[in-house]
C-alpha positions, 0 to 999 in steps of 0.5 A: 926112455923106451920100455923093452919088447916083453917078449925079449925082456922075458927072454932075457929074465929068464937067461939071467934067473938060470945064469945066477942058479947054474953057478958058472961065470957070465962068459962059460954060461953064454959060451954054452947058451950060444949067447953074445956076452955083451948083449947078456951083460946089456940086458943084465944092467938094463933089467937090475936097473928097472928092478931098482927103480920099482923098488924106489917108486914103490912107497916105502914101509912106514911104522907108526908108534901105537899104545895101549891106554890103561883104564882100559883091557882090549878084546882077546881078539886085539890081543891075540894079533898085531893088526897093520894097516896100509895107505895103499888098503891092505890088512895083515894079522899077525898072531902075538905068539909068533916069535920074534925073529920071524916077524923082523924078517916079515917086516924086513920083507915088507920094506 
């Protein structure tokens, strides 16, 4: 499998990100742009096909159960953020107060 020119894929990105934000069908946008539609519908499958596969190669998100002992209180600084840690070296620190639905959006971003 050969990796497209940068240039042409940019190009190609870029025609893709404005068709899907102008809100007209595939064949009026290349109609407007001077644009082959087999060519915008090559590249459109070429480049949502590359999207997925980074998607599969990038690790997934692993969660992993903790607990608390309790002979034990923890440091105001533990218990004011949810620390998470990943393989690849990263810190993210949440702040406990933060309320639930925007942190399941965080952890379904981080997916």
């Amino acid at each position: 499998m050969t990796t497209p020119n940068p240039s042409k894929q940019s190009y190609w990105q870029h025609h893709l990100q404005s068709w899907q934000t102008s809100g007209l069908s595939q064949a009026a946008y290349c109609n407007h742009h001077q644009l082959k539609i087999a060519t915008f519908g090559y590249w459109r499958s070429k480049l949502v096909r590359a999207g997925r596969s980074a998607e599969e190669a990038r690790p997934a998100l692993t969660l992993v159960p903790v607990s608390r002992s309790s002979g034990r209180q923890p440091s105001p600084a533990v218990a004011d953020f949810l620390v998470m840690h990943s393989p690849g070296g990263w810190r993210l620190d949440i702040p406990a107060t933060l309320p639930l639905p925007v942190l399941s959006q965080l952890l379904r971003a981080l997916s």
